[in-house]
KOLKE-34983 format. One record per residue: x, y, z of N, C-alpha, C, O in turn. Coordinates in Angstrom, 1 decimal, decimal comma. Example, Ala and Ser with C-alpha at 12.3 -4.5 7.8 and 13.67 -1.06 7.14 Angstrom:
residues 2
n_c1;n_c2;n_c3;ca_c1;ca_c2;ca_c3;c_c1;c_c2;c_c3;o_c1;o_c2;o_c3
13,2;-5,7;7,8;12,3;-4,5;7,8;13,2;-3,3;7,8;14,2;-3,3;8,5 $
12,8;-2,2;7,1;13,7;-1,1;7,1;12,9;0,0;7,9;13,4;1,1;8,0 $
end
This chain:
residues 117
n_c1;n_c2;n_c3;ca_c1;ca_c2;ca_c3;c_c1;c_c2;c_c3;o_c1;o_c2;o_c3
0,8;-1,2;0,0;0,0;0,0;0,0;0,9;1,3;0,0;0,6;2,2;-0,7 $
2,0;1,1;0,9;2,7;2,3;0,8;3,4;2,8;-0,4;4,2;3,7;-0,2 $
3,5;2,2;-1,7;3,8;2,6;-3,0;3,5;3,4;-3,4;4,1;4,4;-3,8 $
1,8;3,1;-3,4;0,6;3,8;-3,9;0,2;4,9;-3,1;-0,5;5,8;-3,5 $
0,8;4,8;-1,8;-0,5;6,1;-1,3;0,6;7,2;-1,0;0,2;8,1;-0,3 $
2,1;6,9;-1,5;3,1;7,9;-1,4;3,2;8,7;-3,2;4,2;9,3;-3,6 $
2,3;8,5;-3,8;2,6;9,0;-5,1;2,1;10,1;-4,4;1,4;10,2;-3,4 $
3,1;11,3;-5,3;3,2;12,6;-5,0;1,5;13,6;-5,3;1,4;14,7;-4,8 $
0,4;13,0;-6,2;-0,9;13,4;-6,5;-1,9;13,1;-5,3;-3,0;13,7;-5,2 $
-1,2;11,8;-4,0;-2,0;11,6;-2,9;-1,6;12,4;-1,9;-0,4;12,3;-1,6 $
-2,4;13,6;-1,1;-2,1;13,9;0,1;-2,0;13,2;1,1;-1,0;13,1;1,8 $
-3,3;12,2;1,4;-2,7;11,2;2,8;-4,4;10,3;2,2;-5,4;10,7;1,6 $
-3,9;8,9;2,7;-5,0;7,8;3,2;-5,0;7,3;4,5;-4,2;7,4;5,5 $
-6,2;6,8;4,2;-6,6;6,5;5,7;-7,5;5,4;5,5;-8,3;5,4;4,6 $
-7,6;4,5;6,2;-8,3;3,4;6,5;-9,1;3,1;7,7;-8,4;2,7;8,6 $
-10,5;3,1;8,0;-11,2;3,5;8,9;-12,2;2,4;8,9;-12,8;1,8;8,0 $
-11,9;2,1;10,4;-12,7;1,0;10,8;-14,4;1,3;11,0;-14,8;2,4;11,0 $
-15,0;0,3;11,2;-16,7;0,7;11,2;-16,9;1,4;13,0;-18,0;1,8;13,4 $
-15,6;1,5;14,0;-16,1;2,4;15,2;-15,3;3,5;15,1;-14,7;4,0;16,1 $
-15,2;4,1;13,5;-14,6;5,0;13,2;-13,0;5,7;13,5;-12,7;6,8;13,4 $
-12,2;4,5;13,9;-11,0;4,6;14,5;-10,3;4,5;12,7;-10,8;3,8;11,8 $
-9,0;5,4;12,6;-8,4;5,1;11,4;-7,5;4,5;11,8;-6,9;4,7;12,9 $
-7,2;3,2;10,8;-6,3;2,2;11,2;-5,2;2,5;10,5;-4,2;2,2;11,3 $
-4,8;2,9;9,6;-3,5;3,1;8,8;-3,4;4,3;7,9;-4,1;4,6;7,0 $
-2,3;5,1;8,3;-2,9;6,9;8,2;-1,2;7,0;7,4;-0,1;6,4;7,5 $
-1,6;7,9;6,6;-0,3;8,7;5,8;-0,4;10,4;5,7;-1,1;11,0;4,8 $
0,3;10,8;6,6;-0,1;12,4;6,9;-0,1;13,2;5,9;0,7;13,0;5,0 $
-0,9;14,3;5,8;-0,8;15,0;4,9;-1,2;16,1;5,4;-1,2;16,3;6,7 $
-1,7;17,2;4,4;-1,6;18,3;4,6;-3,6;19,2;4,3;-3,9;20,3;4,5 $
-4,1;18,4;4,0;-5,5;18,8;3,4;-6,2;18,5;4,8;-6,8;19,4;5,4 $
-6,3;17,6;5,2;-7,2;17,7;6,4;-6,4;16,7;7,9;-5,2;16,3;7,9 $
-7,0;16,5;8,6;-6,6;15,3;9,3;-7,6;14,3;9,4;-8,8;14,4;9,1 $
-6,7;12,9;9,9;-7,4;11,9;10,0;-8,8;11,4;10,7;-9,6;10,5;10,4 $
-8,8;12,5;11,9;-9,9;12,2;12,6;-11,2;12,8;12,1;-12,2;12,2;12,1 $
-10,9;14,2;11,5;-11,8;14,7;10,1;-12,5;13,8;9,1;-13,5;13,9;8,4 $
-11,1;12,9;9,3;-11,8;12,1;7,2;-12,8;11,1;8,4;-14,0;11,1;8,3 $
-12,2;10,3;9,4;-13,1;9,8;9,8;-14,6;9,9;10,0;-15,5;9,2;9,5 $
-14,6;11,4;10,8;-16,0;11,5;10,8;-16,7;12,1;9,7;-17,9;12,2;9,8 $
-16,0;12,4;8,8;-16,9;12,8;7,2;-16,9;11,5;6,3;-17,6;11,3;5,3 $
-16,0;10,7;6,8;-16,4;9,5;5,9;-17,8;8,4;6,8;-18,6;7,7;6,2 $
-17,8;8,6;7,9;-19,1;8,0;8,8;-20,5;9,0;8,0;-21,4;8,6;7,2 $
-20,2;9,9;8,3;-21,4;11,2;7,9;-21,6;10,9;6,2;-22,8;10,7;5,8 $
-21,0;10,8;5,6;-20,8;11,0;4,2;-21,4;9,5;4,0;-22,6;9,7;3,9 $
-21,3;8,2;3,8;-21,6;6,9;4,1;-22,5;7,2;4,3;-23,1;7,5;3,3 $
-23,1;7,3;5,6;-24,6;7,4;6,3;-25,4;7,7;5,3;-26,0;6,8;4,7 $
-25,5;9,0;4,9;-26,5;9,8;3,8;-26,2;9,2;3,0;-27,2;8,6;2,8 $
-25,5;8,7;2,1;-25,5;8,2;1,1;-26,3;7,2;0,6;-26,9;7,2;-0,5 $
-26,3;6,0;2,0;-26,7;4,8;1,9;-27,9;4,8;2,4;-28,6;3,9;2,6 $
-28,1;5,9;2,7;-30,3;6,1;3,3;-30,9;6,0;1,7;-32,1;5,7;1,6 $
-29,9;6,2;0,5;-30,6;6,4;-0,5;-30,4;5,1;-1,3;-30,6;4,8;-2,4 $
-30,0;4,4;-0,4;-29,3;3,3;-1,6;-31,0;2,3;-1,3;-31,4;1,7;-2,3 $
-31,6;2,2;-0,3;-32,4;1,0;0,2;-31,8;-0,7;0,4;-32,1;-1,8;0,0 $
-30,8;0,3;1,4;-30,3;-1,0;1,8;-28,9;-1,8;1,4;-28,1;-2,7;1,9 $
-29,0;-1,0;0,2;-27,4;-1,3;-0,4;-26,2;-0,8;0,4;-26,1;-0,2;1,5 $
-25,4;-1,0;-0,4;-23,8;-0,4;0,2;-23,1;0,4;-0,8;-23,0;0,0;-1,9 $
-22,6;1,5;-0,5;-21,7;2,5;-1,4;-20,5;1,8;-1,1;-20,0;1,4;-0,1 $
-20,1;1,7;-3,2;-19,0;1,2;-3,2;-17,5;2,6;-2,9;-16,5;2,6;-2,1 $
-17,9;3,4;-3,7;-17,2;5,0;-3,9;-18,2;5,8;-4,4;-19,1;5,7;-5,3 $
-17,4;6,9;-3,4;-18,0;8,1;-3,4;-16,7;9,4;-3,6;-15,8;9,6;-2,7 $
-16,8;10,0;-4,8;-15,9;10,9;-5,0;-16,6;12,6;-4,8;-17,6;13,1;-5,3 $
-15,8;13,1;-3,8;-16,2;14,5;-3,3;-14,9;15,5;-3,9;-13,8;15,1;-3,4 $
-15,0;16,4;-4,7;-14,8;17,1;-5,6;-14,7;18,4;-5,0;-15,7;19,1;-5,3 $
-13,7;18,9;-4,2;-13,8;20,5;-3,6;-12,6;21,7;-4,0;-11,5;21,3;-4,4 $
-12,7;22,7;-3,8;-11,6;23,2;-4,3;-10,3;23,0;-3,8;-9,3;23,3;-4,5 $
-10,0;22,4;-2,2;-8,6;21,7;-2,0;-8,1;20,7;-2,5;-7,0;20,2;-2,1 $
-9,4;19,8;-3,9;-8,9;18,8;-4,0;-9,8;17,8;-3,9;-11,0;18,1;-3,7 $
-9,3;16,4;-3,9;-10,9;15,4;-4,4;-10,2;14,5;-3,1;-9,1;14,1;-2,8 $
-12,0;14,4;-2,4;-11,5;13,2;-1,1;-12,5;12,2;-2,3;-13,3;12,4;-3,2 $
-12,0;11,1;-1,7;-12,3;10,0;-2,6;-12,9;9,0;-1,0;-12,4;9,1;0,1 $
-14,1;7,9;-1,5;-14,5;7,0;0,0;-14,5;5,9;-0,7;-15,0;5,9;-1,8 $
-14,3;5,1;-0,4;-14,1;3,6;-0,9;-14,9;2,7;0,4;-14,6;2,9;1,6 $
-15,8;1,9;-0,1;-16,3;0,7;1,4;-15,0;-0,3;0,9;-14,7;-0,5;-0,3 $
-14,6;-0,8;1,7;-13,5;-2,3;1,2;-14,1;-3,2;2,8;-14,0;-3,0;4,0 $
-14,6;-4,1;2,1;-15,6;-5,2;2,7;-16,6;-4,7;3,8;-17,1;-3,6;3,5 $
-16,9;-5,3;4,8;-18,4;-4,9;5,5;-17,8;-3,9;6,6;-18,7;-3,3;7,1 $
-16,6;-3,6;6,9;-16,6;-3,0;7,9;-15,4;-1,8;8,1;-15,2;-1,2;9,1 $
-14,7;-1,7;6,5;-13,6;-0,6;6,6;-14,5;0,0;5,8;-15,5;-0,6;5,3 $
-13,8;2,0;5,7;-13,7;2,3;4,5;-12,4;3,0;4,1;-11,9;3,7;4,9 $
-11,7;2,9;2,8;-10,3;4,0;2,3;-11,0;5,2;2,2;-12,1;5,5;1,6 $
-10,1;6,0;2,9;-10,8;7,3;2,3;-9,0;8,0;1,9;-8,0;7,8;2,7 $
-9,0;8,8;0,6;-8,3;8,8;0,4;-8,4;10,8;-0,2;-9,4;11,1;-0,9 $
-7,1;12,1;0,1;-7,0;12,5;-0,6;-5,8;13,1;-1,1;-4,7;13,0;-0,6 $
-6,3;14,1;-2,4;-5,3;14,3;-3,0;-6,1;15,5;-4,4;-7,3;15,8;-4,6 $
-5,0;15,8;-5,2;-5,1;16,1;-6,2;-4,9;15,7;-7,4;-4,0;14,7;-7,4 $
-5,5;16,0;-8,8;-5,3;14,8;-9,5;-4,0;16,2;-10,5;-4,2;17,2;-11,2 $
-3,0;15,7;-10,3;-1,7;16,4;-10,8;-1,3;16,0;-12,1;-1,1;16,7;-13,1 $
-1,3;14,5;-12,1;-0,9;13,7;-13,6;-2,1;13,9;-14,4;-1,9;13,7;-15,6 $
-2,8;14,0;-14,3;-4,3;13,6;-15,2;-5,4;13,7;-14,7;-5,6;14,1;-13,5 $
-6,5;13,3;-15,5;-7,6;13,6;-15,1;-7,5;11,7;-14,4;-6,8;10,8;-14,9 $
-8,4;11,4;-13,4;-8,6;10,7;-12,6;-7,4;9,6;-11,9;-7,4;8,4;-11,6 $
-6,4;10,5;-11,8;-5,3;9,5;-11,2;-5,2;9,3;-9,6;-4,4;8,7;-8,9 $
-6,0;10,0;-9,3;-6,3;9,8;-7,4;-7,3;8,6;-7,5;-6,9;7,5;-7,1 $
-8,7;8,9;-8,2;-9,5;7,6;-8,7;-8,8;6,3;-8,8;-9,1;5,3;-8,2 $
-8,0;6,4;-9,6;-7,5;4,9;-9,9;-6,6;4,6;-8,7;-6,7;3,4;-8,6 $
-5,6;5,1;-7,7;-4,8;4,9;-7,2;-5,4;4,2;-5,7;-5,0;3,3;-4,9 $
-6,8;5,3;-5,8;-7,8;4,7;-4,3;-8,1;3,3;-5,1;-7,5;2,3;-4,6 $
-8,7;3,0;-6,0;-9,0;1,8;-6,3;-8,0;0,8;-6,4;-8,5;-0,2;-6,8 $
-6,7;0,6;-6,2;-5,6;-0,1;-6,3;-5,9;-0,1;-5,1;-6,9;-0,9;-4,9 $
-5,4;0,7;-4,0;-4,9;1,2;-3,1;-5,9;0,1;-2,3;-5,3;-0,7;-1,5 $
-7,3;0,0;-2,4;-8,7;-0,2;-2,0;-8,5;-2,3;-2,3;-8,7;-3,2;-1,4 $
-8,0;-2,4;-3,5;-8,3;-3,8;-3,7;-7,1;-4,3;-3,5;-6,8;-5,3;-4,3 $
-6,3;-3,9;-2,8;-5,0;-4,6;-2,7;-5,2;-4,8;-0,8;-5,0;-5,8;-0,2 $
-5,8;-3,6;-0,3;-6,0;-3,5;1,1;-7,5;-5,0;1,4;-7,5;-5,8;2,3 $
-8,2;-4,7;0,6;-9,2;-5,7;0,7;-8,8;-7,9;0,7;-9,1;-8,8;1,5 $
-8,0;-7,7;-0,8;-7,4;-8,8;-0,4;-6,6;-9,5;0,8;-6,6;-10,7;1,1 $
-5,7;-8,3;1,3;-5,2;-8,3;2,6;-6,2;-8,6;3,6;-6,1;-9,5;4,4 $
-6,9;-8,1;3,7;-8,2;-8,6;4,9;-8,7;-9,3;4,8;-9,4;-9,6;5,8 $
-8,9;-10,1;3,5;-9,4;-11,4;3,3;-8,8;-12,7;3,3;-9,3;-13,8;3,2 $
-7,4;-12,3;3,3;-6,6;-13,3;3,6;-6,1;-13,3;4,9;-5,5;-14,3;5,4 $
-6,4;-12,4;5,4;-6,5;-12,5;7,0;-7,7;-13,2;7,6;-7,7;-13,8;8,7 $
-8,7;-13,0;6,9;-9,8;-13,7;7,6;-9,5;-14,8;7,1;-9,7;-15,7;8,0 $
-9,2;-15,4;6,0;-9,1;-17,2;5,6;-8,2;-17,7;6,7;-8,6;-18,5;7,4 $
-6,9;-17,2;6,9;-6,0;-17,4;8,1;-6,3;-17,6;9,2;-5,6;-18,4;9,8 $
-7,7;-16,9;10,1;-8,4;-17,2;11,3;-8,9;-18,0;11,3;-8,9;-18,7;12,4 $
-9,5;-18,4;10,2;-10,7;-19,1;10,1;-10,3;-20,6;9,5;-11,1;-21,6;9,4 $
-8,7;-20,6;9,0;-8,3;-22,5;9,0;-7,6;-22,4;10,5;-7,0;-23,5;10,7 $
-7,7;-21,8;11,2;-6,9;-22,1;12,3;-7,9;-23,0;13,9;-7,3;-23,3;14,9 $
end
């Protein structure tokens, strides 16, 4: 993960558990961690009042410091990720979704590991 979320276009990620604690943080300069937390709880919430029951996969929020990006990665994290898109148009986009399915596999092979034991 830390390849990806050191490209110079990411200001910081964060990985946020469902009791809103961020589990793995890369500092930056646009907001802090406990911020994204609770805007990624708030932001989720409303989201999914509209879904009927579904789950938001990403949610890209678009402001003038720059694009926070929310990713769900399985039932109980989410990546929230930001940055600016410096190289191109959607290269924060793709870097959360790397960033998102590489972290996901990792927690699923952590739960296969609990669960032959």
């Amino acid at each position: 993960m830390d390849d990806l979320a050191s490209r110079p276009e990411i200001s910081w990620t964060c990985l946020v558990g469902d009791d809103g604690t961020p589990i793995r943080i890369r500092p930056g300069v646009l907001s802090t961690p406990e911020a994204a937390a609770a805007l990624a709880e708030q932001t989720m919430s409303r989201a999914e009042e509209h879904l009927m029951g579904g789950k938001l996969t990403r949610m890209s929020l678009v402001g003038k410091e720059g694009i926070l990006i929310l990713v769900r990665v399985g039932e109980y994290h989410v990546l929230i990720t930001c940055g600016r898109d410096i190289q191109g148009h959607g290269t924060v986009r793709n870097t959360t979704t790397e960033v998102a399915e590489r972290i996901a596999s990792i927690i699923a092979s952590g739960i296969n590991q609990t669960e032959d034991q």
